[in-house]
BALOBA-1460 file (C-alpha; in Angstrom, 3 decimals):
// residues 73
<rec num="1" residu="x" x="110.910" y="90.817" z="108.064"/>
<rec num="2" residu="x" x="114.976" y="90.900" z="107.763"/>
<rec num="3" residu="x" x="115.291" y="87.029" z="109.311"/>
<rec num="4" residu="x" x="112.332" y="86.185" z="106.519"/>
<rec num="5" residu="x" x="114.270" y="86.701" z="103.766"/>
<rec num="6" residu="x" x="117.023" y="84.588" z="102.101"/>
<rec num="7" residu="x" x="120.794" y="84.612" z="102.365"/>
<rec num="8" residu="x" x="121.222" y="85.898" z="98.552"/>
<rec num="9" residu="x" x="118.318" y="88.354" z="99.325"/>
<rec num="10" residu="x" x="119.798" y="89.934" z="102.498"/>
<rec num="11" residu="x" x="122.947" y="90.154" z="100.589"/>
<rec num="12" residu="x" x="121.419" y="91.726" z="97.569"/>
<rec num="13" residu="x" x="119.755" y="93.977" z="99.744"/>
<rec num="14" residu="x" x="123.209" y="95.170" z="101.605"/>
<rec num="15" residu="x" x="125.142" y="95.335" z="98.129"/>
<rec num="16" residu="x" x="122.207" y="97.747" z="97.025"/>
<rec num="17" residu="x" x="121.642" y="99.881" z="99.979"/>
<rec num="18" residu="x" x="126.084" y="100.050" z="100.525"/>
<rec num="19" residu="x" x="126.057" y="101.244" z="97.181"/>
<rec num="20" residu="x" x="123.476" y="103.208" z="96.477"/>
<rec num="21" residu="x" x="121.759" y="104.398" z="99.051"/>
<rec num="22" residu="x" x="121.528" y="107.634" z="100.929"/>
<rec num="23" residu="x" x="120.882" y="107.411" z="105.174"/>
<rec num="24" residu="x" x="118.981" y="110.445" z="106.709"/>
<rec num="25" residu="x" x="116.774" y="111.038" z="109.554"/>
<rec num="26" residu="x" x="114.281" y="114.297" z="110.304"/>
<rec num="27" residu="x" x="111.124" y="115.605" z="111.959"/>
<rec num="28" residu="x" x="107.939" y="114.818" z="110.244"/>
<rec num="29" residu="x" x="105.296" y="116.914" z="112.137"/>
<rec num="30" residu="x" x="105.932" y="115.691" z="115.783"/>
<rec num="31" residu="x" x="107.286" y="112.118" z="114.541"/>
<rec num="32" residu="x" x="110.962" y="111.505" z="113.911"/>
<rec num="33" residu="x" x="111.622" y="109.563" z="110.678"/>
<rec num="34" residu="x" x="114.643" y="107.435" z="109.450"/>
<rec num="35" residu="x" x="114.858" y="108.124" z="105.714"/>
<rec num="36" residu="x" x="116.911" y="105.500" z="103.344"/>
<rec num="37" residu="x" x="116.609" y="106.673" z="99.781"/>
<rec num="38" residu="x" x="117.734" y="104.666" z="96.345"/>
<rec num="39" residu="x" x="117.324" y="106.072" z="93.261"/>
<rec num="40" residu="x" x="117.802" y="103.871" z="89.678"/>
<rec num="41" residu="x" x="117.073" y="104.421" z="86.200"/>
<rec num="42" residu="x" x="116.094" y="100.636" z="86.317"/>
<rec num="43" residu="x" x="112.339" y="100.833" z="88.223"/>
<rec num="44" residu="x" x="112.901" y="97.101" z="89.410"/>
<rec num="45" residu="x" x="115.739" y="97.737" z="92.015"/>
<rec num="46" residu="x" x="113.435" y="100.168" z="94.121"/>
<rec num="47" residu="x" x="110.174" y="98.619" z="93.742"/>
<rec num="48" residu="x" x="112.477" y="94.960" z="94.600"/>
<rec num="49" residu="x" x="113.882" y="96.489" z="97.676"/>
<rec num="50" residu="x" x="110.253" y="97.802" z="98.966"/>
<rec num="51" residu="x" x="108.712" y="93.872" z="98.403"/>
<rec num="52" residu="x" x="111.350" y="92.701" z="100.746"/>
<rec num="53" residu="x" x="111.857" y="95.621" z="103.085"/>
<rec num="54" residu="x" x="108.211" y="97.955" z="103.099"/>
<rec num="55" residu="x" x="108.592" y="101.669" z="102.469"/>
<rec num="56" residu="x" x="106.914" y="103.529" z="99.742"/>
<rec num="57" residu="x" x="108.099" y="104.640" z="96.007"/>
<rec num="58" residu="x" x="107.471" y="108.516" z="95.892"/>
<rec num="59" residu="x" x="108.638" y="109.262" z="92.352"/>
<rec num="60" residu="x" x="108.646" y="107.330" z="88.970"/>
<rec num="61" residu="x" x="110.036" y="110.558" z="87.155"/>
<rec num="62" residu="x" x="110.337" y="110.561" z="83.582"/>
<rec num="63" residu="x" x="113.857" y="111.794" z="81.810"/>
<rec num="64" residu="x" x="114.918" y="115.825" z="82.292"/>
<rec num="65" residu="x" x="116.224" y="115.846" z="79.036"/>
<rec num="66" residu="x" x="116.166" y="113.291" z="75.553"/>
<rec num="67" residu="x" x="119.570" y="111.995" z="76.237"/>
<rec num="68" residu="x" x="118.904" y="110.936" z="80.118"/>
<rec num="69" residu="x" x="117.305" y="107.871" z="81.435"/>
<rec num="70" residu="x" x="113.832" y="107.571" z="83.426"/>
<rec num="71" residu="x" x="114.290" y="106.586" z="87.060"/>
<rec num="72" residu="x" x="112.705" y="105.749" z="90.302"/>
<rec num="73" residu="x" x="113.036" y="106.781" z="93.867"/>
């Protein structure tokens, strides 16, 4: 999948996960999992990095509060 994708992609894809991403690994039933979550009040960047990288979106939450911004994770 990674040697698929285009120069700009890959580096679109590093800028985003370097910057805001969050790395964490842990036990799902008797399967260990490597976890790499974004979250972004634009819904584009996540659903863009699962097209060129797989995974699943688990929340498109709406805002907390009037004066906050939706976003996706």
């Amino acid at each position: 999948m990674w040697s698929d994708l285009s120069d700009f992609d890959k580096g679109w894809v590093v800028g985003m996960l370097e910057g805001e991403a969050s790395f964490g690994a842990r036990k799902w039933g008797t399967a260990d999992e490597i976890c790499i979550q974004v979250s972004s009040t634009d819904p584009e960047t996540p659903l863009r990095l699962q097209r060129l990288l797989g995974g699943k979106i688990y929340s498109m939450s709406p805002p907390r509060k009037p004066n906050h911004s939706p976003y996706t994770r």
